[in-house]
matplotlib code that plots the C-alpha trace (Angstrom):
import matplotlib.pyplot as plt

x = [178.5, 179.4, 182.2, 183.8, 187.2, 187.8, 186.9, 183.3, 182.0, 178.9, 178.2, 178.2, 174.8, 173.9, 177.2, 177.3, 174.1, 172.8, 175.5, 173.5, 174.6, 177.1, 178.5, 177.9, 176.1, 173.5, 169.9, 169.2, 172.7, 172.4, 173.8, 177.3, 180.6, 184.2, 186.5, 188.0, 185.1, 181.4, 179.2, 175.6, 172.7, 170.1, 167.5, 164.7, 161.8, 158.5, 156.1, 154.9, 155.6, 153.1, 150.2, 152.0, 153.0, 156.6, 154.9, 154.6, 153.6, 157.2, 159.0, 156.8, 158.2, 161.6, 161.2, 161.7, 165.1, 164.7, 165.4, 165.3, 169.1, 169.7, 172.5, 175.3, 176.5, 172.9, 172.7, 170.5, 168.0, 169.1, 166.2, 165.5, 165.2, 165.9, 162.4, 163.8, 160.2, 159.8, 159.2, 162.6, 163.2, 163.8, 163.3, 165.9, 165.1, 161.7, 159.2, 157.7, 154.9, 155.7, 156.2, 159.0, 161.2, 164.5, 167.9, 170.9, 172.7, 176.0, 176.0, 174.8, 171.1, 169.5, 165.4, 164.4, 160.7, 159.6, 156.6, 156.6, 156.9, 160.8, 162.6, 165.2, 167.9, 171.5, 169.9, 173.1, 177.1, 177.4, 175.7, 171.5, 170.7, 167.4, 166.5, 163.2, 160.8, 161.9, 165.0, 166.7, 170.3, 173.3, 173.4, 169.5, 168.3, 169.6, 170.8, 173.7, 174.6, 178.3, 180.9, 184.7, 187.3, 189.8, 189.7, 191.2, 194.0, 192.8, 196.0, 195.6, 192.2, 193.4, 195.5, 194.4, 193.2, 195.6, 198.7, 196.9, 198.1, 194.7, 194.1, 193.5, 189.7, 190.0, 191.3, 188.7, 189.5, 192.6, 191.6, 189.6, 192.5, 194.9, 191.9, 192.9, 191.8, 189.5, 187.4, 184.8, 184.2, 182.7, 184.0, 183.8, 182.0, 181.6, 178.0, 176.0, 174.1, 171.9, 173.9, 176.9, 180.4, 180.1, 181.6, 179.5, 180.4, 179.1, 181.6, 181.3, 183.7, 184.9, 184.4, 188.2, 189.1, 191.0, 189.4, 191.3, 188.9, 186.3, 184.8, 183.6, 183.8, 186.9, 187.9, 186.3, 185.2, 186.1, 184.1, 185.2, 183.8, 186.9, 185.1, 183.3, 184.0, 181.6, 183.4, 182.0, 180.9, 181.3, 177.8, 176.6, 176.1, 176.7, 176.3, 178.4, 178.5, 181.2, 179.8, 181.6, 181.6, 183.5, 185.8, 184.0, 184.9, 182.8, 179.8, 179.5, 175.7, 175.6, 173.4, 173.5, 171.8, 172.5, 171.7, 171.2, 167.4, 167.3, 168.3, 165.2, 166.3, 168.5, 165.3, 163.6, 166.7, 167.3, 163.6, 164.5, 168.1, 165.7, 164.2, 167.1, 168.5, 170.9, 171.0, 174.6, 177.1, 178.0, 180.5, 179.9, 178.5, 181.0, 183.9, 187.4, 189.1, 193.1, 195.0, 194.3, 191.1, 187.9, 184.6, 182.0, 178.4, 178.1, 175.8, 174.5, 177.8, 181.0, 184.9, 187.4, 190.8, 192.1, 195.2, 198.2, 198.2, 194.6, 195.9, 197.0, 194.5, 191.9, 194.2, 194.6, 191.1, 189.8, 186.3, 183.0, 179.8, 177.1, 173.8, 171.2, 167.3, 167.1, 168.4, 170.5, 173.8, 177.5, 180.1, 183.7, 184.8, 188.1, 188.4, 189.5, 189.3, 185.9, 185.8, 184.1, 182.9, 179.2, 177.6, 174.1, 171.9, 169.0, 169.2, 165.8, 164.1, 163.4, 160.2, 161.5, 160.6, 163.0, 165.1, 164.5, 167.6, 171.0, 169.0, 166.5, 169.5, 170.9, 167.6, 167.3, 170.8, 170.6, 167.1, 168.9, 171.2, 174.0, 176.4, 176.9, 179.2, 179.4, 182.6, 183.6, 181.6, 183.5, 182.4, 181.9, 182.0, 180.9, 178.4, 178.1, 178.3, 178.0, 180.3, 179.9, 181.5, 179.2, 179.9, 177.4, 178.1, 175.5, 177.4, 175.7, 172.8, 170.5, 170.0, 169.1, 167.4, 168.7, 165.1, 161.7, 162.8, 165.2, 161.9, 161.7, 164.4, 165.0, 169.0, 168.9, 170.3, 172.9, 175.5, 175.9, 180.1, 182.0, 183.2, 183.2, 182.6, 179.7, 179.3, 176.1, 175.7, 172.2, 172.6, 170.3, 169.6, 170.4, 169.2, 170.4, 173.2, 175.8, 179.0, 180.2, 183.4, 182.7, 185.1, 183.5, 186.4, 189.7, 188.8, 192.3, 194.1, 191.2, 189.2, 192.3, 192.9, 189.1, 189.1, 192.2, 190.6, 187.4, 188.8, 190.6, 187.6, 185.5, 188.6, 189.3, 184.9, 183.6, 179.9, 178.9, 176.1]
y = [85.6, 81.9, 82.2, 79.5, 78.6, 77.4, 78.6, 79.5, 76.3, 77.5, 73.8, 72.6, 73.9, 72.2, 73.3, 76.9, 78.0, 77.1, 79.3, 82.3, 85.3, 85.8, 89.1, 92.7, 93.6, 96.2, 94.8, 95.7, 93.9, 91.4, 87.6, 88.7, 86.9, 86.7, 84.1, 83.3, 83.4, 82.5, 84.6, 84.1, 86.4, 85.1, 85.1, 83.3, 82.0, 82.7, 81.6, 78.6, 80.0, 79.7, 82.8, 85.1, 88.0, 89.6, 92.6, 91.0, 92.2, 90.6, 92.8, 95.5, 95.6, 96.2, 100.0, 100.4, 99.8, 99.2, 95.8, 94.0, 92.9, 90.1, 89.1, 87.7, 85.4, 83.9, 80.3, 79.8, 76.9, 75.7, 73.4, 72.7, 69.5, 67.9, 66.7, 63.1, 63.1, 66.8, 67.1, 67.3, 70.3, 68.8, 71.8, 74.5, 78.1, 77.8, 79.2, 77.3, 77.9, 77.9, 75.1, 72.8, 71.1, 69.0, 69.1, 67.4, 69.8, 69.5, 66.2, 66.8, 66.8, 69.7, 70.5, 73.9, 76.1, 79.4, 80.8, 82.6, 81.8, 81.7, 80.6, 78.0, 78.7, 76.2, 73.0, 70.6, 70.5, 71.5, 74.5, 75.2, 79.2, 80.3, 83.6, 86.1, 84.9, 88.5, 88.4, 88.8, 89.5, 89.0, 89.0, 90.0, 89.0, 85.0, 83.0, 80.9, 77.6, 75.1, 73.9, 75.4, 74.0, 77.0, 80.8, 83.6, 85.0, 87.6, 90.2, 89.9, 90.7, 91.8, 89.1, 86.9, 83.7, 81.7, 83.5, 83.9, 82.1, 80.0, 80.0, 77.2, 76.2, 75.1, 78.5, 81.5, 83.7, 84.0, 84.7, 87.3, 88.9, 89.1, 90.5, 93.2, 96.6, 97.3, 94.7, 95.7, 93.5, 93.3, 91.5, 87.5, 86.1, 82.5, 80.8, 77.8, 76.8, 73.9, 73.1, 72.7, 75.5, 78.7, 81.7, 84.9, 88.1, 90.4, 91.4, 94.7, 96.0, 99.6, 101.8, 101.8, 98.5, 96.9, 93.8, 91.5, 88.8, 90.3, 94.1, 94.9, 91.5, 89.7, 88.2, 85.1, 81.1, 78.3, 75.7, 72.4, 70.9, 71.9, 74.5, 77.4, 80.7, 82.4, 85.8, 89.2, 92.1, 95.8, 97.9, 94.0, 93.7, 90.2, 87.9, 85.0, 81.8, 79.1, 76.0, 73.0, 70.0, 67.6, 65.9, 67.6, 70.9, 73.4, 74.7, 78.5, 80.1, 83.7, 85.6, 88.5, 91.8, 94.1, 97.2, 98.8, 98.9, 95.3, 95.3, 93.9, 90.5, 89.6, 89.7, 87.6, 85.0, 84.9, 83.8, 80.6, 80.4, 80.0, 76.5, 74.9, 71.5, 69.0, 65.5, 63.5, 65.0, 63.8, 64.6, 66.9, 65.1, 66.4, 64.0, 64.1, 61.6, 60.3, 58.2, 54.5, 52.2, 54.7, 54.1, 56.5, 56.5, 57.0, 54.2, 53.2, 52.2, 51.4, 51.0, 52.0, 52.8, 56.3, 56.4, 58.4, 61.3, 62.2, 65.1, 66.5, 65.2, 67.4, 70.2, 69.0, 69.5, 65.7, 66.0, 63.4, 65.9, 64.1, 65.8, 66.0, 65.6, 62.7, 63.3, 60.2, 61.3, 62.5, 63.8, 64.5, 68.1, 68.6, 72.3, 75.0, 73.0, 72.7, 68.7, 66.3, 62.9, 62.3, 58.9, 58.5, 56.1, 56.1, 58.2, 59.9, 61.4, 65.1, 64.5, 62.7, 59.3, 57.0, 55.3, 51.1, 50.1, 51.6, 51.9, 54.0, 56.3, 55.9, 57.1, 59.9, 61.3, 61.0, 62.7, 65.5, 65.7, 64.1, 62.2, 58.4, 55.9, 52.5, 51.0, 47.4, 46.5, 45.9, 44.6, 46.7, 44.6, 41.3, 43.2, 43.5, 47.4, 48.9, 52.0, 55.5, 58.1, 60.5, 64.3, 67.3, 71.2, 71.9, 72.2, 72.4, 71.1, 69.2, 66.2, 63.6, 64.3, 62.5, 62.8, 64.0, 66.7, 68.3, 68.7, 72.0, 74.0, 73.9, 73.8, 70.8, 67.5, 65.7, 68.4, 67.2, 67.4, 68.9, 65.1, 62.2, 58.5, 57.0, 53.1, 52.4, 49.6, 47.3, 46.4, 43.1, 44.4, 48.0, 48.9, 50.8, 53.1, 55.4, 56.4, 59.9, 61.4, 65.3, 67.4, 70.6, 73.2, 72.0, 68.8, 68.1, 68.7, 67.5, 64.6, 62.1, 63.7, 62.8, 59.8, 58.4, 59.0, 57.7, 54.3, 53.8, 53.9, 51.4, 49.0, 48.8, 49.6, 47.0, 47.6, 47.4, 47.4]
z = [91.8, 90.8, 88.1, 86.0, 87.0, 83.1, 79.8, 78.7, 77.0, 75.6, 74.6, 78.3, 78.8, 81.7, 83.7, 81.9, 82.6, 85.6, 87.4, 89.8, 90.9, 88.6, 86.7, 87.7, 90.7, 88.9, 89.2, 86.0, 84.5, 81.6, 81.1, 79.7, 79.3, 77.1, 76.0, 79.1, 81.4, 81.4, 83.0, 83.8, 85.4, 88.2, 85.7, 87.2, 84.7, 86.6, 83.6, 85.8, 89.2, 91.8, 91.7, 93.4, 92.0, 91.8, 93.2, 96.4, 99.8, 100.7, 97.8, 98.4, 102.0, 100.7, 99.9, 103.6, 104.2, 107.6, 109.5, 112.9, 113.7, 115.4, 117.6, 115.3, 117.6, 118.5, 117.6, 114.6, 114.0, 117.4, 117.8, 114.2, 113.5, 110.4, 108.1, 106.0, 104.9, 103.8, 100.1, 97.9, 96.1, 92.5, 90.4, 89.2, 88.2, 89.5, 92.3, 94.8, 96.8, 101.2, 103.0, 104.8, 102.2, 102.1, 99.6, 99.4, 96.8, 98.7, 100.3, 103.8, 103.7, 104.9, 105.3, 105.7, 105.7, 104.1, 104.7, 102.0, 98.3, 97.2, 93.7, 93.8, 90.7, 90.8, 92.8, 92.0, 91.7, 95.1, 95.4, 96.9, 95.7, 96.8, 95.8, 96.2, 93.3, 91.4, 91.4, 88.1, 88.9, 90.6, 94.4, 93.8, 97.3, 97.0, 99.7, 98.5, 100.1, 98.6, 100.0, 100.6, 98.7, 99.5, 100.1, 97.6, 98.0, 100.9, 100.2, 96.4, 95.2, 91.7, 91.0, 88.1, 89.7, 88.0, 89.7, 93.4, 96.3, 97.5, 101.5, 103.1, 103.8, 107.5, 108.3, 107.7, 111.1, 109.4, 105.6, 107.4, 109.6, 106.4, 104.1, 101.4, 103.0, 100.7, 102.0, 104.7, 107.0, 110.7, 113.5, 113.3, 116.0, 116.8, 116.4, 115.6, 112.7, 113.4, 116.7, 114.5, 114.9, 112.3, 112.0, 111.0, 109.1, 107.3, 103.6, 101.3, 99.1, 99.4, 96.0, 95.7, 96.0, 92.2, 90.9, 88.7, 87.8, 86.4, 86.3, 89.6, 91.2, 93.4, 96.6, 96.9, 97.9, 95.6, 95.6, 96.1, 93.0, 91.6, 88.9, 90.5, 92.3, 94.9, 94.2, 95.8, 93.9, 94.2, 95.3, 97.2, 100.5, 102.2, 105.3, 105.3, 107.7, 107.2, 108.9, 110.0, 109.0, 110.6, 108.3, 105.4, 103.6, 105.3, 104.6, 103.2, 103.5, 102.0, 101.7, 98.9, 98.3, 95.3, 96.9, 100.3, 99.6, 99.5, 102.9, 104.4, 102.5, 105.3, 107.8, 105.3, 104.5, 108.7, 108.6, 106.5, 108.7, 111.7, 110.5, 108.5, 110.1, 108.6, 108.6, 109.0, 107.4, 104.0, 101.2, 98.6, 96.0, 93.5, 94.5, 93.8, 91.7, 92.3, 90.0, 90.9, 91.9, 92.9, 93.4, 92.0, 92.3, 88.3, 86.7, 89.9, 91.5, 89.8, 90.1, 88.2, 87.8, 87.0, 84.6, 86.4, 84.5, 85.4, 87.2, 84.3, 81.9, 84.3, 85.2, 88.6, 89.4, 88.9, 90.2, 89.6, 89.7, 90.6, 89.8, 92.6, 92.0, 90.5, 87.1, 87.3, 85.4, 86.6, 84.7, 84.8, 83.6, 81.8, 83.5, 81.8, 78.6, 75.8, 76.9, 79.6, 79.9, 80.4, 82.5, 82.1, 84.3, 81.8, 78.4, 77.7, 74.5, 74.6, 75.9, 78.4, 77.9, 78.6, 75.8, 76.0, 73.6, 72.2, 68.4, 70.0, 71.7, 67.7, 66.4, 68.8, 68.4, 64.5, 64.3, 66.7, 63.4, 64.9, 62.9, 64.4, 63.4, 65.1, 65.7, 67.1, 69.6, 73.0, 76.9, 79.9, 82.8, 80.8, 79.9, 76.0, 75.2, 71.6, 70.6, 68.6, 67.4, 67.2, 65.7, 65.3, 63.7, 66.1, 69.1, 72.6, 71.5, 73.8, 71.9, 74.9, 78.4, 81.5, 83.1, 82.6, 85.2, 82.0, 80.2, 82.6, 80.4, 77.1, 78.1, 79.9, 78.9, 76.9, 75.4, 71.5, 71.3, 68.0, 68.5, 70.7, 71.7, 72.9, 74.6, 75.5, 77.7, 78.1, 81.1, 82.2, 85.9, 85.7, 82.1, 79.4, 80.6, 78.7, 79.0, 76.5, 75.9, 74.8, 72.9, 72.5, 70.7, 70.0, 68.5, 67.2, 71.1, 73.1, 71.8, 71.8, 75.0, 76.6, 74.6, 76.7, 79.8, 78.5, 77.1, 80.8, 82.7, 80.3, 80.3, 83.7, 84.6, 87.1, 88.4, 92.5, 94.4]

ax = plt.figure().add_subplot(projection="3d")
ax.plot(x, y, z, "-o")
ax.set_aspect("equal")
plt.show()
């Protein structure tokens, strides 16, 4: 399960709901959520999936719950080397056929083969989830790679998160030693993963155990983008390796089955541990922020300095998520409140063509029904930028594509806000570009609140190479 660590936004399509393995661990479970949390099935769209069947001979194999174990303390992918040239996985929530491929969902870059046909589902923020091609719900045979931003509270698994005590992320023998006892978990034991330190375990939760986060799911990872939870759920099976990574957060890989008939899933995921290999180690591509000078990779390189009360204008959780797969935007989240500021490299129509000039992003957002109002025209840079306020009573709608690759689902793209400001910038070497502030609910509290944050980073904006 991936879980929200902030309030369900319905209009932030694009971080709402691409979240996998989240909710109830029944197989047959549906997308569900409340007003405090969103929560999100593995629902994999196999429409255009390669020709292969969900009754596969691989699926078909799983009625027999029987499965080679292998030593949990032999070195995986010891002399797997990494593939720069292997074909990038680009696509979310979609088979693909077998083959040796490459990712760079959480910063380090990391190749990989399958020989048989697999889906991919969240591919960005972070997080790499590949799944069998019929899975349809939470921990439904997926294989769940993010980074560690801390651990949940081990002795408190029915806590709400806000009041739990968070355990450090460089210290998971001991998370483990102080775990609630209705967690069931093996003995550690030291390994390697691509010749690089992990620990391995194996997690359940025992039918007794209280859960205060969300029906049937606690304990947990949060990931260090600052937003999500990888929390475990009651009637799933895992095996978990936290991977170092130097001067990184570490690496979690889990992999997830729903029920004890799935089983054979871990032969099959072990099959695809065997060949993964990273390349040098890299941050997470969802950065943190600090008050003061920082230089993201938004807009194709920028500075710009953070006003001090970004902490709190974020909830202390000031993170840049920069998408992987080539969809060319980043975006600051206001957690736990309806807002976020958008950057786009270059804005694209819903077909995904891309937009040449700010009236043709005008034109496209007023055609989308959007209600844009130009205001005095300011510079970014020395770089003449135009500026909108822009409204819509169709909130969440995707009015604007970041790339042709959002063409793929109908929910991905620009989120139209209840209210917020747009500049657009024609820049004479990098193109058009655009920055968006994004008050979804709230309007009154939150869009003078986004707004602030937005009109520091476009005064103080300066582009780099």
């Amino acid at each position: 399960m991936r879980q929200r660590l902030r309030n369900g936004l319905g209009a932030l399509g694009v971080m709402v709901l691409l979240l996998a393995a989240c909710g109830e661990s029944d197989p047959s479970a549906t997308a569900g959520g409340d007003e405090e949390t969103t929560v999100e099935d593995s629902v994999v769209d196999t429409t255009d999936s390669p020709d292969v069947s969900a009754e596969s001979d691989s699926t078909a194999e799983e009625t027999d719950s029987a499965i080679n174990e292998k030593d949990p303390a032999a070195p995986i992918a010891a002399d797997a080397i990494y593939e720069p040239d292997a074909e990038p996985i680009l696509v979310w929530f979609a088979a693909f056929e077998p083959g040796t491929y490459r990712t760079g969902a959480f910063g380090t870059p990391m190749s990989f083969t399958t020989t048989e046909a697999l889906s991919t589902q969240v591919n960005g923020d972070g997080a790499f989830v590949l799944t069998d091609i019929s899975s349809r719900a939470p921990d439904d045979r997926d294989l769940v790679f993010f980074r560690v931003g801390a651990f949940s509270d081990p002795a408190a698994p029915n806590a709400p998160i806000e009041e739990q005590t968070f355990w450090p992320n460089d210290d998971f023998l001991g998370w483990l030693d102080n775990l609630h006892e209705g967690v069931i978990a093996t003995d550690p034991v030291e390994t390697t993963v691509s010749g690089l330190a992990a620990i391995r375990v194996d997690l359940e939760l025992s039918d007794d155990i209280e859960c205060g986060w969300l029906p049937g799911s606690c304990v947990g990872f949060f990931e260090n983008n600052g937003q999500d939870i990888k929390a475990l759920n009651k009637g799933a099976s895992y095996r978990v390796w936290v991977v170092d990574q130097g001067t990184e957060d570490p690496l979690a890989i889990v992999a997830g089955i729903a029920k004890d008939d799935d089983a054979p899933w871990f032969e099959r995921a072990d099959a695809v541990m065997d060949t993964i290999a990273f390349g040098d180690i890299a941050p997470n591509p969802v950065a943190q922020l600090a008050a003061g000078s920082n230089s993201l990779e938004a807009l194709g390189g920028v500075d710009v300095d953070l006003p001090d009360n970004i902490s709190e204008l974020t909830n202390g959780r000031s993170r840049l998520v920069r998408r992987w797969t080539g969809r060319l935007f980043s975006l600051i989240p206001i957690t736990e409140q309806p807002a976020a500021i958008f950057f786009a490299e270059r804005p694209h129509d819903l077909d995904g063509n891309p937009l040449a000039t700010t009236d043709d992003v005008v034109s496209e957002l007023t055609a989308g029904g959007a209600e844009v109002t130009e205001l005095e025209a300011t510079t970014i840079d020395g770089v003449e930028t135009r500026v909108f306020d822009v409204t819509s009573t169709d909130v969440g709608a995707i009015l604007l594509r970041y790339s042709p690759l959002d063409t793929n689902e109908d929910f991905l793209g620009w989120d139209a806000p209840a209210a917020g400001r747009i500049w657009l910038i024609e820049h004479p070497d990098r193109g058009l570009m655009m920055i968006s502030t994004h008050a979804f609910e709230n309007v009154d509290e939150m869009l003078p609140q986004v707004n602030e944050l937005g009109e520091a980073i476009v005064e103080s904006l300066t582009f780099t190479s």
